[in-house]
N, C-alpha and C positions, 0 to 999 in steps of 0.2 A: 567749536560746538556746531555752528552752521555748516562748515565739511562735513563733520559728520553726518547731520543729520540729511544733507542733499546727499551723499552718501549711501546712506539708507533707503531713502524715496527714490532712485536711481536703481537700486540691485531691488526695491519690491517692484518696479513697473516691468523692470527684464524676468524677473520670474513671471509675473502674468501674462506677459508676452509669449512662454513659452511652455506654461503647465495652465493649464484650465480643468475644474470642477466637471463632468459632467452626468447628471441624473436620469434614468429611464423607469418607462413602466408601459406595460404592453400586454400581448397574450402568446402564449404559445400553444403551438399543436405537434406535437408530438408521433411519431412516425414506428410504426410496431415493424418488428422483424419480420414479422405475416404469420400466417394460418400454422396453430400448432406450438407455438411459442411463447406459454401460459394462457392461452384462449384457444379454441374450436371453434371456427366460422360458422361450422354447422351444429354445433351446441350450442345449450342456453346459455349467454354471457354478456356482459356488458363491460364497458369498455368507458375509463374516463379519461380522457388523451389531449383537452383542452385546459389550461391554467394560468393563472394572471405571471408576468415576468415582473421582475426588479433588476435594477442596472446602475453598478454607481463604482466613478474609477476618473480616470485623472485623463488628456488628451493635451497634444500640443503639436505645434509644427514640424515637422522635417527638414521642409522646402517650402518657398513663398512666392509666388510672380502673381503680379496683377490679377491674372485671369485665370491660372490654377496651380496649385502644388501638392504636398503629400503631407500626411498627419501621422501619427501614430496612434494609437489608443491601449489602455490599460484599466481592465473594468472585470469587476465581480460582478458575476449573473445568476442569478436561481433562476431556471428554465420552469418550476411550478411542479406543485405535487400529480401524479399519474397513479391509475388504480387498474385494475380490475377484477373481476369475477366470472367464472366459469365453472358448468358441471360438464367437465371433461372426461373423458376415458384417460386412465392416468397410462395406458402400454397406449406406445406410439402407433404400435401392428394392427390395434384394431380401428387408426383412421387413415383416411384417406384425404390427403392435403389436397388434390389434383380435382376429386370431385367434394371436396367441404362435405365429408359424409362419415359414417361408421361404416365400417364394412360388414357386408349381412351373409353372413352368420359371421360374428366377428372370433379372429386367430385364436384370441385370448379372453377368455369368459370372465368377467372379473368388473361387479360394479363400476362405478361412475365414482369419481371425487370431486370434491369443492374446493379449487384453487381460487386461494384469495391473496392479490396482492398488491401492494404499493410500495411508493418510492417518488424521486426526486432526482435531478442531476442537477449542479453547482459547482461554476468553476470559475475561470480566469480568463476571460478574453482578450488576446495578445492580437492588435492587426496592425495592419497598414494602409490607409485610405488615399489613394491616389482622387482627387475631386478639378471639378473645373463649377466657374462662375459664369453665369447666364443672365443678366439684367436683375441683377439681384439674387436669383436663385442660385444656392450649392448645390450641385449634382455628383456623387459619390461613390464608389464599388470597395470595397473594404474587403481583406482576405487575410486570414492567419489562423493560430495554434489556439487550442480552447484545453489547457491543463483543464482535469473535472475529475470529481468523484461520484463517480456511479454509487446509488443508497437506494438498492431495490430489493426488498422484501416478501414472500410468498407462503405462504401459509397451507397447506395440502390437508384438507380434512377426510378422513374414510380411504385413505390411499391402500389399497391391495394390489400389487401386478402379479398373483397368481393366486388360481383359481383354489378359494378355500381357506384362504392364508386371513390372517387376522388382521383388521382394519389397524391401520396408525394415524396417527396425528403428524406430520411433517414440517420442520421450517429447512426455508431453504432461501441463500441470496447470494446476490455479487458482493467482492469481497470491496468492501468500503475502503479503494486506497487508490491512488493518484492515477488515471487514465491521461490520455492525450487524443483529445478528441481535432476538430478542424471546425473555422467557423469563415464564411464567404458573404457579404451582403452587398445592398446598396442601398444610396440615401439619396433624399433633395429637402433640401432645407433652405428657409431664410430668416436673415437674423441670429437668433440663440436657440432655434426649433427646430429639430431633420423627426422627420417619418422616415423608416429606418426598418427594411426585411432584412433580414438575417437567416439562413438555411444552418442548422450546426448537424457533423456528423457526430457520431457517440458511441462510438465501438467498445463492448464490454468482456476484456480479457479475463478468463478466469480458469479454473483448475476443478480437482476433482471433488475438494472442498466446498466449491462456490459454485453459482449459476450464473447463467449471465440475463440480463435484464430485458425486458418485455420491447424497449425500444432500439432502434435503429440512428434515430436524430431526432431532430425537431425543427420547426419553421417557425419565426421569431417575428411580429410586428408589433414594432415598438415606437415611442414620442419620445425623444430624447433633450433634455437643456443643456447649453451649453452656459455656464459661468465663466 
């Protein structure tokens, strides 16, 4: 009974040794595709691009020396909800990206619509954290694959793209399924605490069915525990 149970206390100290707990919570800002990409620069619109983050996934060693080695990490992230709203000219022809304007007398005569839309990305941060020690302090660059599902939504009210044609109601979105996006940051921490930027790309593949989403990425600062 006493083998086994040193045993036991032996294989839980090597697990901890080698998978640790760890929690985040931060903000993100979020990076639009630019002008023309469910918003007009030069329309009335508004734009919500900032959102609290959540971060919880398991981390452990690689490599170990004294003074530095390498980690892995494995962590679910919601990047935070994203909005916006815009009274844009729904035909592309009648703006102009270069000067953020309608163009006067514009191609296509045809009202204004209210593009409303939100959404979310949520995925899997897969890195590798090369770090070194400094009189206590972790200093950190962390780079890897961010699986994600793009959940972005658009709502198109009074939509006409020809002159005369009767107004619709439109929904339109990315198709909600597995993306591969990229995430790169760095850290310095001491003890069981890193402040922690993270940059993620967020590229949204879709078809004739789908749209693709308002953003481009997003820039992540986050306080992270390490258990």
């Amino acid at each position: 009974m006493s083998l086994g149970c040193a045993t036991a206390a032996a294989h839980a100290d090597s697990i901890t040794d080698y998978v640790h707990l760890e929690l985040g919570a931060g903000v993100s800002r979020y990076a639009t595709q630019g002008d023309n990409t469910w918003y007009q620069q030069g329309m009335s619109h508004q734009l919500g691009l900032s959102a609290p983050v959540l971060s919880a996934g398991f981390t452990g060693p690689i490599y170990t020396r004294d003074s530095w080695g390498v980690d892995w990490h494995v962590n679910y992230v919601s990047l935070g909800h994203v909005s916006s709203q815009c009274d844009c000219t729904p035909v592309d022809a009648n703006y102009n990206t270069q000067a953020h304007a309608l163009i006067n007398p514009m191609p296509v005569n045809v009202p204004n619509a209210n593009f409303v839309g939100n959404g979310n990305a949520q995925g899997v941060s897969i890195t590798l954290e090369p770090y070194f020690r400094y009189r206590g302090w972790r200093i950190g660059a962390e780079t890897g694959l961010f699986p994600y599902i793009p959940n972005w939504d658009v709502s198109v009210y009074n939509w006409s793209n020809t002159p005369g044609e009767a107004r619709q109601t439109l929904h339109v979105g990315t198709p909600h399924a597995w993306q591969i996006g990229k995430v790169v940051g760095v850290s310095i921490g001491r003890g069981p605490f890193s402040l922690i930027y993270q940059h993620y790309w967020l590229p949204t593949r879709y078809d004739s069915a789908h749209s693709p989403a308002i953003w481009a990425g997003a820039d992540v600062l986050m306080l992270k525990y390490r258990f």
